[in-house]
PDB file of N, CA, C and O in Angstrom:
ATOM      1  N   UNK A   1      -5.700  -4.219  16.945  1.00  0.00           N
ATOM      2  CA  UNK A   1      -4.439  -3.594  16.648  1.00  0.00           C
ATOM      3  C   UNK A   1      -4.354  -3.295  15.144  1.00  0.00           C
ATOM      4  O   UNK A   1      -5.047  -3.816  14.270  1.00  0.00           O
ATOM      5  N   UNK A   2      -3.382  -2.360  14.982  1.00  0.00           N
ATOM      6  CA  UNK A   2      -3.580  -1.602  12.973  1.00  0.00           C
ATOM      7  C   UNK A   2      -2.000  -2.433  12.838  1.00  0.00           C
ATOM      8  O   UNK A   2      -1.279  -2.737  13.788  1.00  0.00           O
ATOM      9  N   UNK A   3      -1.866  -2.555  12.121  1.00  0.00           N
ATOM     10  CA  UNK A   3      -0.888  -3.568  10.541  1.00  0.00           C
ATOM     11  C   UNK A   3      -0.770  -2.459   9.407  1.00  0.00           C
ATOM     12  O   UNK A   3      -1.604  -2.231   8.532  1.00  0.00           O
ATOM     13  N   UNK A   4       0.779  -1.645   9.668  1.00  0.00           N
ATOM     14  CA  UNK A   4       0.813  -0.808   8.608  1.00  0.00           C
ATOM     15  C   UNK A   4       1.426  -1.865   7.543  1.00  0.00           C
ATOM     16  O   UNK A   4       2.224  -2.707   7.954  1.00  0.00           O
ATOM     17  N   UNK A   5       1.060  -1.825   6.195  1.00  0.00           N
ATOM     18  CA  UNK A   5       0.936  -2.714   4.900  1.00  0.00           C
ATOM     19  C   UNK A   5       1.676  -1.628   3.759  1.00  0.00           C
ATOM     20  O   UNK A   5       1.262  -0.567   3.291  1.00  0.00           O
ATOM     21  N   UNK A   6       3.137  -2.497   3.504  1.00  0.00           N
ATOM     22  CA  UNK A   6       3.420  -1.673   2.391  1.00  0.00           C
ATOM     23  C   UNK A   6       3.193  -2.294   1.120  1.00  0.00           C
ATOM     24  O   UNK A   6       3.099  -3.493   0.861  1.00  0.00           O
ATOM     25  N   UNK A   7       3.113  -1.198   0.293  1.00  0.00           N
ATOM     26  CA  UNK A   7       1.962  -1.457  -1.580  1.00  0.00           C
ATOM     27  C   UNK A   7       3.365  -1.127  -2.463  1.00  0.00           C
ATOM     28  O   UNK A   7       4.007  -0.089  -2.617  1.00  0.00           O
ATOM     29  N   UNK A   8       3.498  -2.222  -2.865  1.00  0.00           N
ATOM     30  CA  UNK A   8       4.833  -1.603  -3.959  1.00  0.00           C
ATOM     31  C   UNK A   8       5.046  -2.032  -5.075  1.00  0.00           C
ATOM     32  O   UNK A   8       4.804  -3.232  -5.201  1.00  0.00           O
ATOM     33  N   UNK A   9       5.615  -1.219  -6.443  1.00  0.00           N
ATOM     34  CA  UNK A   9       5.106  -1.375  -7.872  1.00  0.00           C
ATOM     35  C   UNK A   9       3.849  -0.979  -8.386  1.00  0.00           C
ATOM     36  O   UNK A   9       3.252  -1.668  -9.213  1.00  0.00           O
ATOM     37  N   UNK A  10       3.267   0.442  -7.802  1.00  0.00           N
ATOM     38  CA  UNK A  10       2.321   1.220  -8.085  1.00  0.00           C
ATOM     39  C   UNK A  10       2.154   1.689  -9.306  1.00  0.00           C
ATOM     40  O   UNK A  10       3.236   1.980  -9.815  1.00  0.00           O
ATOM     41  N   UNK A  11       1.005   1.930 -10.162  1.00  0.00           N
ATOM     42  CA  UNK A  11       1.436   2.359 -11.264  1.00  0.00           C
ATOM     43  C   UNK A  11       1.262   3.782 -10.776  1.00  0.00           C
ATOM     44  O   UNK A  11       0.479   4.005  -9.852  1.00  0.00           O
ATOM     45  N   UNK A  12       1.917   4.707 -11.319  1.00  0.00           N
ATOM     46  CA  UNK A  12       2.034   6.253 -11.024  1.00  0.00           C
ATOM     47  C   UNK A  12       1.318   7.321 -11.078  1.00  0.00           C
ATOM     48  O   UNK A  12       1.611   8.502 -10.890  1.00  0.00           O
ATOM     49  N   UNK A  13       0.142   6.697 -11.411  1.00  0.00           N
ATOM     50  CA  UNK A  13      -1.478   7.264 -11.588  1.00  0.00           C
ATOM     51  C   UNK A  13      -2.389   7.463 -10.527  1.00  0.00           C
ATOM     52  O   UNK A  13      -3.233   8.330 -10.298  1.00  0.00           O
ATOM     53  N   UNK A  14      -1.785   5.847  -9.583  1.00  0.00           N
ATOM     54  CA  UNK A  14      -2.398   5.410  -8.216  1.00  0.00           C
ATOM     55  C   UNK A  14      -2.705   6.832  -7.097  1.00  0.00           C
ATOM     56  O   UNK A  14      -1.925   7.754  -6.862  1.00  0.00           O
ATOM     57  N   UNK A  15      -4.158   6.611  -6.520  1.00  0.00           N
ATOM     58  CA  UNK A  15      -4.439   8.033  -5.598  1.00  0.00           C
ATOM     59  C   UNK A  15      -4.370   7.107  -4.480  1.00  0.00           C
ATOM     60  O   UNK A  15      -4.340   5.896  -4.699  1.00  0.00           O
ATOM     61  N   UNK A  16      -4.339   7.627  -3.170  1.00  0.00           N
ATOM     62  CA  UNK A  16      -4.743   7.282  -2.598  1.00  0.00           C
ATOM     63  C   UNK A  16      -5.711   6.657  -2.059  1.00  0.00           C
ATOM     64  O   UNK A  16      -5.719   5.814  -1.162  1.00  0.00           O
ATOM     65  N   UNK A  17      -6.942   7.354  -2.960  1.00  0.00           N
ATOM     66  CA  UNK A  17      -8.662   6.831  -2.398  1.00  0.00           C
ATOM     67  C   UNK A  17      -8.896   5.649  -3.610  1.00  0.00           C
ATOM     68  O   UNK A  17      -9.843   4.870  -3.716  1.00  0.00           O
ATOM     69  N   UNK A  18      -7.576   5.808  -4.575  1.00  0.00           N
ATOM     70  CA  UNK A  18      -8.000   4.511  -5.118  1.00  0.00           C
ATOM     71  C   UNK A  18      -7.426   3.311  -4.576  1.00  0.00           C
ATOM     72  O   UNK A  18      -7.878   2.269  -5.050  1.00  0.00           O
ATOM     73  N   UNK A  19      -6.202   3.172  -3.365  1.00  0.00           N
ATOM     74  CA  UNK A  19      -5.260   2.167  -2.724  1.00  0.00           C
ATOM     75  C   UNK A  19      -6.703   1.963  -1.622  1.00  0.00           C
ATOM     76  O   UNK A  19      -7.129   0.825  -1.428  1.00  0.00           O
ATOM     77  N   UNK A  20      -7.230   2.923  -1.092  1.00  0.00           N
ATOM     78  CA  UNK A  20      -8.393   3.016  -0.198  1.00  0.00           C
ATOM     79  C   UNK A  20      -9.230   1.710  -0.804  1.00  0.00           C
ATOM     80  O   UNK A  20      -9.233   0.626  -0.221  1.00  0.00           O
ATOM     81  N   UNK A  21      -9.887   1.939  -1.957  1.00  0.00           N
ATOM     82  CA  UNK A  21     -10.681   1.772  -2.390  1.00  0.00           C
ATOM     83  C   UNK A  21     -10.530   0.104  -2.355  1.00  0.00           C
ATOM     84  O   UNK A  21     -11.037  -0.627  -1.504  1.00  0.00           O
ATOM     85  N   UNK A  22      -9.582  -0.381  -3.665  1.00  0.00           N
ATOM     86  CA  UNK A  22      -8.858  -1.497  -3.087  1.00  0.00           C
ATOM     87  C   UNK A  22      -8.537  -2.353  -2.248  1.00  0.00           C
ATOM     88  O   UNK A  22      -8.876  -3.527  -2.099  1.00  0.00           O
ATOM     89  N   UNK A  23      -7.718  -1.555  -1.594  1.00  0.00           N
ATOM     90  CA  UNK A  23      -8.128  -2.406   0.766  1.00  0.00           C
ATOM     91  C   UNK A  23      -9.347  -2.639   1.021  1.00  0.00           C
ATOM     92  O   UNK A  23      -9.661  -3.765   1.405  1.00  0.00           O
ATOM     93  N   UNK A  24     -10.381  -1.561   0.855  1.00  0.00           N
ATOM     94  CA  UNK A  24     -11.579  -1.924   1.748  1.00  0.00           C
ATOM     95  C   UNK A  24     -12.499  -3.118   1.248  1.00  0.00           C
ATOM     96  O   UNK A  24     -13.591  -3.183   1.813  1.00  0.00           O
ATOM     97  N   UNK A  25     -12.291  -3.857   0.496  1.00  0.00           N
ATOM     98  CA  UNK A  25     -12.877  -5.196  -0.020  1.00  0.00           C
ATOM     99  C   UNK A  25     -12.678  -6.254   1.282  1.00  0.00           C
ATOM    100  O   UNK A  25     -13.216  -7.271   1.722  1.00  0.00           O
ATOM    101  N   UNK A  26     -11.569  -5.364   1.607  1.00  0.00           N
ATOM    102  CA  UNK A  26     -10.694  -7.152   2.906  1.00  0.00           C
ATOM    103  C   UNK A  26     -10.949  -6.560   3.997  1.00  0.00           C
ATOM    104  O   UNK A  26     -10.733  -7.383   4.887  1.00  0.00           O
ATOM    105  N   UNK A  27     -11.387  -5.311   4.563  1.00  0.00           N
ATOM    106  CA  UNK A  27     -11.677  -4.908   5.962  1.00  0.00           C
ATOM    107  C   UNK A  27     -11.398  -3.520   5.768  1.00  0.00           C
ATOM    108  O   UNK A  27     -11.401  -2.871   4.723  1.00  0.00           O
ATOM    109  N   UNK A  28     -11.075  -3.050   7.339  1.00  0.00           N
ATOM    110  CA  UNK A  28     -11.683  -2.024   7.142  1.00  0.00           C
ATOM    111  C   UNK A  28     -10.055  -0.653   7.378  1.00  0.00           C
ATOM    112  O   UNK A  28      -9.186  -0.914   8.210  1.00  0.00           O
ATOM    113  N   UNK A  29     -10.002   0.198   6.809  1.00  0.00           N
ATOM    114  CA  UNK A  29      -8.714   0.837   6.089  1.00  0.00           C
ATOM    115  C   UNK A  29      -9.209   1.820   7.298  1.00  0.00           C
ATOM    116  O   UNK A  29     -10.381   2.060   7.590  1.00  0.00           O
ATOM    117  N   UNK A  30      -7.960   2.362   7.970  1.00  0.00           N
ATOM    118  CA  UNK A  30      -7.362   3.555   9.018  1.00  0.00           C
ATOM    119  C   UNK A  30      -6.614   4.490   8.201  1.00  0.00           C
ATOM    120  O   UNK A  30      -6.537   5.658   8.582  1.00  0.00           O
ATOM    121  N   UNK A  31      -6.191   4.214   7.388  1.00  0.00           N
ATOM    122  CA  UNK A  31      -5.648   5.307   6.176  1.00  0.00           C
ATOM    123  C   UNK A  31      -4.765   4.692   5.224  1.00  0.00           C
ATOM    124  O   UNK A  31      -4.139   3.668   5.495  1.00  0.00           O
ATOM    125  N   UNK A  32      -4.708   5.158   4.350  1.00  0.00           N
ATOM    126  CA  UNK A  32      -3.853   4.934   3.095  1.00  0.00           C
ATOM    127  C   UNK A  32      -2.944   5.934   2.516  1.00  0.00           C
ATOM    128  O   UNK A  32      -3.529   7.017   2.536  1.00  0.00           O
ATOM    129  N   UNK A  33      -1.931   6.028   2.080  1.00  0.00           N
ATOM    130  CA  UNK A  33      -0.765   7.089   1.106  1.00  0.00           C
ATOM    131  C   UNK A  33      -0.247   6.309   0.346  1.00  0.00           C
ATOM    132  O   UNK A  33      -0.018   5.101   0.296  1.00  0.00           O
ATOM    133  N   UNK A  34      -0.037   7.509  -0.467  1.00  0.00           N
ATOM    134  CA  UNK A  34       0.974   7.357  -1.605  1.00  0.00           C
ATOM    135  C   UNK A  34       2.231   8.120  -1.479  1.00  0.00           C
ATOM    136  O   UNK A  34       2.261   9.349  -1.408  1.00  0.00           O
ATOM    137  N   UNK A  35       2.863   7.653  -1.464  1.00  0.00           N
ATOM    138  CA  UNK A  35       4.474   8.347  -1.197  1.00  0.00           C
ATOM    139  C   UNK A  35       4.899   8.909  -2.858  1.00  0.00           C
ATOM    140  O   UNK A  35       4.910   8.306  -3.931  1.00  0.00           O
ATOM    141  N   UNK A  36       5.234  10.356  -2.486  1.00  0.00           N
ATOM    142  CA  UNK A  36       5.474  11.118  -3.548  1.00  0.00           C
ATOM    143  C   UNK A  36       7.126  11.673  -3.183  1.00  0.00           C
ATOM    144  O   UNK A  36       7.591  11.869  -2.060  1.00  0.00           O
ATOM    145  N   UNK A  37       7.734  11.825  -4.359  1.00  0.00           N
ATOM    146  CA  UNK A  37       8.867  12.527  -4.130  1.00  0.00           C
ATOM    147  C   UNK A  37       8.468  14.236  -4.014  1.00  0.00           C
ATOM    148  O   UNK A  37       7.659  14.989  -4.556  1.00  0.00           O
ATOM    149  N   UNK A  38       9.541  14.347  -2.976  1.00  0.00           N
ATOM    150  CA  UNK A  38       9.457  16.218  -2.209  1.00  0.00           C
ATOM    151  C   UNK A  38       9.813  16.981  -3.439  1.00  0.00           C
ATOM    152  O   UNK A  38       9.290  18.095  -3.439  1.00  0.00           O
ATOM    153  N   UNK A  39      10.527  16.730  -4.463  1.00  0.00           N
ATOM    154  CA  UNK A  39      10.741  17.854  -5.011  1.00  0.00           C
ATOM    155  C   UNK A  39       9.820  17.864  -6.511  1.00  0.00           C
ATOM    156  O   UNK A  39       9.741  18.888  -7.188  1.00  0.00           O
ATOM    157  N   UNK A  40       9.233  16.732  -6.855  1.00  0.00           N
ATOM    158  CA  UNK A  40       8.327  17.102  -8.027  1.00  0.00           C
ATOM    159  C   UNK A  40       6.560  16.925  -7.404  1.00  0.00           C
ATOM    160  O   UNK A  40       5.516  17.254  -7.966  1.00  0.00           O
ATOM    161  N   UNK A  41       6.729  16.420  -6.347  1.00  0.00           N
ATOM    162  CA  UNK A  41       5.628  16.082  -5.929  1.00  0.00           C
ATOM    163  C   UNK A  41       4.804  14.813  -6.795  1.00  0.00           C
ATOM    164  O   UNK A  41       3.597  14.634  -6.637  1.00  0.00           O
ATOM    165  N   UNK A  42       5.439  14.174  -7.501  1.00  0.00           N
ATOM    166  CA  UNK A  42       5.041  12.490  -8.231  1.00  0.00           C
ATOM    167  C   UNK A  42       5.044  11.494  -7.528  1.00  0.00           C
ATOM    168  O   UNK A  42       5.961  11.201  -6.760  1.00  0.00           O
ATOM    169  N   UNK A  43       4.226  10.979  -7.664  1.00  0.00           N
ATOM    170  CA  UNK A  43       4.399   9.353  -7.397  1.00  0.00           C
ATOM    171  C   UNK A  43       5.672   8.717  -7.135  1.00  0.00           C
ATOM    172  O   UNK A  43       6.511   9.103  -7.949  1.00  0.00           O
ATOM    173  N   UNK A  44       6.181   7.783  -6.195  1.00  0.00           N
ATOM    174  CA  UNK A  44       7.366   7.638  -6.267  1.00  0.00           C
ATOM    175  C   UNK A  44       7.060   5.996  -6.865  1.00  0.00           C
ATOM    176  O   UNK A  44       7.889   5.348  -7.505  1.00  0.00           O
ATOM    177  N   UNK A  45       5.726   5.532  -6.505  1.00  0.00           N
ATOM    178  CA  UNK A  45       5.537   3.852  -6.940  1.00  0.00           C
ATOM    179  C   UNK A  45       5.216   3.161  -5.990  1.00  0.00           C
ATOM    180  O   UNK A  45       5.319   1.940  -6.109  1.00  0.00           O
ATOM    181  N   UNK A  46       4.816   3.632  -4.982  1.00  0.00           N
ATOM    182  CA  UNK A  46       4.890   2.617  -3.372  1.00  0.00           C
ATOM    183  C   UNK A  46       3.866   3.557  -2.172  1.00  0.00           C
ATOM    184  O   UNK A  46       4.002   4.760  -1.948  1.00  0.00           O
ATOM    185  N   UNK A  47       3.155   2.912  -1.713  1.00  0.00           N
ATOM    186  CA  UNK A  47       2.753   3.508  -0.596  1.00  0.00           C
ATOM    187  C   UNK A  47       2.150   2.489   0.527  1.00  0.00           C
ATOM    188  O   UNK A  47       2.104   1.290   0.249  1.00  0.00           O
ATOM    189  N   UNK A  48       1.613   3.029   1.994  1.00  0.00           N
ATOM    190  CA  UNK A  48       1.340   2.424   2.683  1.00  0.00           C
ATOM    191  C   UNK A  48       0.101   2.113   3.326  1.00  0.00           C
ATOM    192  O   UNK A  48      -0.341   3.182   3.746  1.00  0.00           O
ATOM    193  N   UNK A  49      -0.548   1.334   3.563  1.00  0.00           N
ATOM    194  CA  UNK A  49      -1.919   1.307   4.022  1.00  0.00           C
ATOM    195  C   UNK A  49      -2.129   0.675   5.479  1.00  0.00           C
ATOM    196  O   UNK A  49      -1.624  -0.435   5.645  1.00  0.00           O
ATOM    197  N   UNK A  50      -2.681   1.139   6.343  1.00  0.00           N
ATOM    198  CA  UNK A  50      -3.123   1.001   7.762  1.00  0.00           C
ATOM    199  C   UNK A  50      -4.478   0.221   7.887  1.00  0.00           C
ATOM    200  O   UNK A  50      -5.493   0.817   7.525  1.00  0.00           O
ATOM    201  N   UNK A  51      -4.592  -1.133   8.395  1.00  0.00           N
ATOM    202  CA  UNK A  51      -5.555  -1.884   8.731  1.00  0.00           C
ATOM    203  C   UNK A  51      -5.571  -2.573   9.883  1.00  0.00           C
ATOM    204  O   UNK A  51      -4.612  -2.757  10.633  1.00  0.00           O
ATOM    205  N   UNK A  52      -6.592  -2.922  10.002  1.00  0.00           N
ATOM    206  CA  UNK A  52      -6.775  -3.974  11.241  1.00  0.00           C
ATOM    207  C   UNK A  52      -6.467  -5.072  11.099  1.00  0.00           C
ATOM    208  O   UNK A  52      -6.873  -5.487  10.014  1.00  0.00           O
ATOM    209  N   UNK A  53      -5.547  -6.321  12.064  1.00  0.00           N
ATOM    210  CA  UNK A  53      -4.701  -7.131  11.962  1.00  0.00           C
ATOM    211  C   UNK A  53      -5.209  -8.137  10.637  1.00  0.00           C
ATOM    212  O   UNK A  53      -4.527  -8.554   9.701  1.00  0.00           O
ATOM    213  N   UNK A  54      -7.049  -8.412  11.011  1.00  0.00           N
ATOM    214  CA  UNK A  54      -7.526  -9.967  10.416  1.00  0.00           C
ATOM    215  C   UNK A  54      -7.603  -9.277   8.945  1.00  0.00           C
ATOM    216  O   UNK A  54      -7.366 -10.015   7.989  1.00  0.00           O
ATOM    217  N   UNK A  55      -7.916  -7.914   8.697  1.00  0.00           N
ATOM    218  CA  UNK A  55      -7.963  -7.316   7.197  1.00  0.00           C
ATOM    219  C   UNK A  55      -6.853  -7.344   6.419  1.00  0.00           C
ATOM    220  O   UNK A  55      -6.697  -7.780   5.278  1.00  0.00           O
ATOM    221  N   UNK A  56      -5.869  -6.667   7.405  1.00  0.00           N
ATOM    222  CA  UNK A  56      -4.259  -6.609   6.267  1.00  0.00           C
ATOM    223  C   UNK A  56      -3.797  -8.269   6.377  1.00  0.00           C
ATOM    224  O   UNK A  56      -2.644  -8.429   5.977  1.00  0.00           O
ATOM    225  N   UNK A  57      -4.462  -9.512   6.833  1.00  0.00           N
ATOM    226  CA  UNK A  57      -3.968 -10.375   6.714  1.00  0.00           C
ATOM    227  C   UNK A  57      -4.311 -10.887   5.158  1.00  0.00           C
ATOM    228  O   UNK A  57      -3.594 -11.155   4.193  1.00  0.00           O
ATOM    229  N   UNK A  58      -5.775 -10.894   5.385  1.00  0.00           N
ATOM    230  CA  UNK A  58      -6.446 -11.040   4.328  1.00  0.00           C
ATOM    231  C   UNK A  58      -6.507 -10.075   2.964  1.00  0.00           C
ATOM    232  O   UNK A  58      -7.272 -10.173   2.005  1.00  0.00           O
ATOM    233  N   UNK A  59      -5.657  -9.307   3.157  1.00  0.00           N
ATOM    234  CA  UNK A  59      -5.693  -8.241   2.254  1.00  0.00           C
ATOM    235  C   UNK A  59      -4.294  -8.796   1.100  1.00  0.00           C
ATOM    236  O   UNK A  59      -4.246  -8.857  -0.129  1.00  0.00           O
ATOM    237  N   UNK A  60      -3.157  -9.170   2.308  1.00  0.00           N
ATOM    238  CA  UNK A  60      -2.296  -9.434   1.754  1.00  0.00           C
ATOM    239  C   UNK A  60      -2.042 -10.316   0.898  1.00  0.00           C
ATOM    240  O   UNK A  60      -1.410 -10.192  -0.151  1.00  0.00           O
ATOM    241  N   UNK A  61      -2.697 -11.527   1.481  1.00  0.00           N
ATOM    242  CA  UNK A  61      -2.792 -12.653   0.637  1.00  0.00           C
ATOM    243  C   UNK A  61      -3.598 -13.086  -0.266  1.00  0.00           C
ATOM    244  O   UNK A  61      -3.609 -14.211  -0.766  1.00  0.00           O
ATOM    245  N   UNK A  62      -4.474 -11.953  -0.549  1.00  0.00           N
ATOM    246  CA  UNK A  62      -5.493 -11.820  -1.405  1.00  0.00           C
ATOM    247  C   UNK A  62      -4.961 -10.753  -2.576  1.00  0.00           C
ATOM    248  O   UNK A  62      -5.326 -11.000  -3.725  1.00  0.00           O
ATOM    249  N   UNK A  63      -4.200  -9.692  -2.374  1.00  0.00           N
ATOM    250  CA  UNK A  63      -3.458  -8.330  -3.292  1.00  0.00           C
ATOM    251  C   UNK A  63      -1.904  -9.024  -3.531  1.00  0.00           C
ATOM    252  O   UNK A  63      -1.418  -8.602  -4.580  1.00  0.00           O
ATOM    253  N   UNK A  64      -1.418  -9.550  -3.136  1.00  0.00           N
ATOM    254  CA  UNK A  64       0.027  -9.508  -3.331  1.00  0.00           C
ATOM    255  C   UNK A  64       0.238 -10.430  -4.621  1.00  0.00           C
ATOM    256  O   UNK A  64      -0.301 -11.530  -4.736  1.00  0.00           O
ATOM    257  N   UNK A  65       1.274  -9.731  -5.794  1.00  0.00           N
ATOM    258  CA  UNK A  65       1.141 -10.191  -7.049  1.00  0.00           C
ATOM    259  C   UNK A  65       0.069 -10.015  -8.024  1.00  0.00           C
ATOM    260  O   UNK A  65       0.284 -10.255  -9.212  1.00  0.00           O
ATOM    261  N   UNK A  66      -1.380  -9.505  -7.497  1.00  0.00           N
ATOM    262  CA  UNK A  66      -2.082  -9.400  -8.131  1.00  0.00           C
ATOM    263  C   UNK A  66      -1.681  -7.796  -9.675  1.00  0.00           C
ATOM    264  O   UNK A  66      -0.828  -6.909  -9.690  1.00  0.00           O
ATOM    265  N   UNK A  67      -2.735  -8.144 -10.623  1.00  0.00           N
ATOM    266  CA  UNK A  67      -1.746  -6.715 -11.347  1.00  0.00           C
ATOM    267  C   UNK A  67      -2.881  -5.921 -11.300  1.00  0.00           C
ATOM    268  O   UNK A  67      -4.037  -6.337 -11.228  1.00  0.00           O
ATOM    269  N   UNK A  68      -2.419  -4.453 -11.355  1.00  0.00           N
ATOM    270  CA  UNK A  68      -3.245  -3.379 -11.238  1.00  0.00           C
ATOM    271  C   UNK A  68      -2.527  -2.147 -12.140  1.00  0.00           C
ATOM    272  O   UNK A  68      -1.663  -1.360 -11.752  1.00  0.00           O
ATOM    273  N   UNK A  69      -3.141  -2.230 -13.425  1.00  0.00           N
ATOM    274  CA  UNK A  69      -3.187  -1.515 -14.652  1.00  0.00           C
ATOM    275  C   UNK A  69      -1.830  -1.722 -15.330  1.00  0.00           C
ATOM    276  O   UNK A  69      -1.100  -0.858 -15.815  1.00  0.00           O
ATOM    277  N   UNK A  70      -1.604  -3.314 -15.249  1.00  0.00           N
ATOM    278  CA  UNK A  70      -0.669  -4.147 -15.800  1.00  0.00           C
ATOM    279  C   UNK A  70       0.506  -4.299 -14.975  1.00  0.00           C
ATOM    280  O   UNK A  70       1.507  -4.906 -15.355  1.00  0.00           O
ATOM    281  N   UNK A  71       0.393  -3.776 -13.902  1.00  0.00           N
ATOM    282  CA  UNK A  71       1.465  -4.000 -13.039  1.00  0.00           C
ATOM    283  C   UNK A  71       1.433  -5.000 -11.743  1.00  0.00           C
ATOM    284  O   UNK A  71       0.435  -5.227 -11.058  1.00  0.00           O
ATOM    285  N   UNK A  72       2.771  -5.562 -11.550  1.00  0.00           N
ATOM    286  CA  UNK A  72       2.167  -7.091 -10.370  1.00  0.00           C
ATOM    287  C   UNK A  72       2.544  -6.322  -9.052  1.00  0.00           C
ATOM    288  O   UNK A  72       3.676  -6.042  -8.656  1.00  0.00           O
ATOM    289  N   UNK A  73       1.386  -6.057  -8.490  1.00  0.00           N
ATOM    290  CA  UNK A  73       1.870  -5.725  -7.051  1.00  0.00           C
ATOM    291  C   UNK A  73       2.376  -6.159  -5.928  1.00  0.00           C
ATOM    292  O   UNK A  73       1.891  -7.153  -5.389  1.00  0.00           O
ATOM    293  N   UNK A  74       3.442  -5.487  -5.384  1.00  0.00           N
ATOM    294  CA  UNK A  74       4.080  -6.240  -4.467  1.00  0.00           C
ATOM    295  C   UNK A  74       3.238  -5.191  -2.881  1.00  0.00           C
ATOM    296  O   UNK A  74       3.200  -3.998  -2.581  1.00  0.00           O
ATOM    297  N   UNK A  75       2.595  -6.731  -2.137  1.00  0.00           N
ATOM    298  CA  UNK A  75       2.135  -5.945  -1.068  1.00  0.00           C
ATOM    299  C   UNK A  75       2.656  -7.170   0.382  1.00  0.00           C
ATOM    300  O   UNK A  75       2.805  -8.392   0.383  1.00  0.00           O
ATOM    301  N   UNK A  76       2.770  -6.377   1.207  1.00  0.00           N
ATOM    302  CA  UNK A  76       3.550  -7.199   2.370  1.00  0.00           C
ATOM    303  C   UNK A  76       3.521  -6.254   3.872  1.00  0.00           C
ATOM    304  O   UNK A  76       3.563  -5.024   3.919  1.00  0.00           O
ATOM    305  N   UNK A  77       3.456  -6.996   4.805  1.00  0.00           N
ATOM    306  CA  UNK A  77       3.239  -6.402   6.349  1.00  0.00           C
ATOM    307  C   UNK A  77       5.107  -5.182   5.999  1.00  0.00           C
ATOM    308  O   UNK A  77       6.189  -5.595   5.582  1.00  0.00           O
ATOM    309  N   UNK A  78       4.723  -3.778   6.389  1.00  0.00           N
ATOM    310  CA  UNK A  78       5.530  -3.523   6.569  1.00  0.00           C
ATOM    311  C   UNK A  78       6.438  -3.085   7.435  1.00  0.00           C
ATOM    312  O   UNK A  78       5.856  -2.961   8.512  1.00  0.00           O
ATOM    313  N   UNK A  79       7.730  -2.737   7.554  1.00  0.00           N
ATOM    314  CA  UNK A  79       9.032  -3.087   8.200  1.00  0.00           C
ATOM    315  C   UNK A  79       9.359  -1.436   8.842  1.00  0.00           C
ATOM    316  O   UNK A  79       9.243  -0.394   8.196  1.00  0.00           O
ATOM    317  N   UNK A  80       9.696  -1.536   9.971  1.00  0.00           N
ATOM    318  CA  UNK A  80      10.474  -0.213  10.420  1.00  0.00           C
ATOM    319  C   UNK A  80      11.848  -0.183   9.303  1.00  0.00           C
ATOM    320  O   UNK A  80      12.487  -1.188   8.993  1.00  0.00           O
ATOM    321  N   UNK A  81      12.055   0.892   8.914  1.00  0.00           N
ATOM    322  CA  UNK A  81      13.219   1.741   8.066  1.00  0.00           C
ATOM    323  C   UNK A  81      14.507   1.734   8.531  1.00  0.00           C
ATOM    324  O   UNK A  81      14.871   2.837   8.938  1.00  0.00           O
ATOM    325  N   UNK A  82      15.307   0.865   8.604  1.00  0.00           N
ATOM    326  CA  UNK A  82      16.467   1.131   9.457  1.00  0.00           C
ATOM    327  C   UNK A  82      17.822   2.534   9.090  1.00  0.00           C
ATOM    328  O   UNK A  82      18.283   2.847   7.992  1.00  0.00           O
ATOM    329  N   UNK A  83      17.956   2.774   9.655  1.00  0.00           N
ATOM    330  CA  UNK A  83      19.032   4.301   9.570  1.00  0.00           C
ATOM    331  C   UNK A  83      20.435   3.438   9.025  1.00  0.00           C
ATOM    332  O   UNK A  83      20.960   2.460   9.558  1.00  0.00           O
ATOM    333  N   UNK A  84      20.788   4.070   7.936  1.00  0.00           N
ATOM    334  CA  UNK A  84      22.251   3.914   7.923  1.00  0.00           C
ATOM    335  C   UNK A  84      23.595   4.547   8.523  1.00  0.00           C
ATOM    336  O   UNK A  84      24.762   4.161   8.457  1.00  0.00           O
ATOM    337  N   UNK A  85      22.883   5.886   9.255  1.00  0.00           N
ATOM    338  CA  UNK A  85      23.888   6.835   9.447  1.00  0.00           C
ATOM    339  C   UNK A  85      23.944   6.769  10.859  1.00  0.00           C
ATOM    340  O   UNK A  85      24.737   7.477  11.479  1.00  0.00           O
TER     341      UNK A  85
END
């Protein structure tokens, strides 16, 4: 089963194939993004990565807090979005 994994406190430089790059130390990556805002097309600071259960376990507790180009990353199993409206 895949474990979508959200990455947050990105520095704003972050590509995708470099969040890729990153994950694949702990197993094996189904895809990775970077969430950009629609109207400048930037970095917004956060994105999500798709793994297999025993990888994003190990991924997590191996990346989370760690810093990446001085920044402490916050990484954690992530959450359906709930609607306010």
């Amino acid at each position: 089963m895949v474990k979508n994994i959200f990455v947050g406190n990105l520095p704003y430089s972050t590509t995708a194939e470099e969040m890729r790059e990153l994950f694949e130390a702990h197993g094996t990556v189904e895809s990775a993004k970077v969430i950009t805002d629609r109207v400048t097309g930037r970095s917004r600071g956060f994105g999500f990565v798709e793994m297999d259960d025993a990888g994003a376990e190990a991924a997590i507790a191996a990346l989370n807090g760690t810093e990446l180009e001085g920044r402490p990353l916050r990484v954690d199993e992530a959450h359906e979005r709930k609607r306010t409206w």
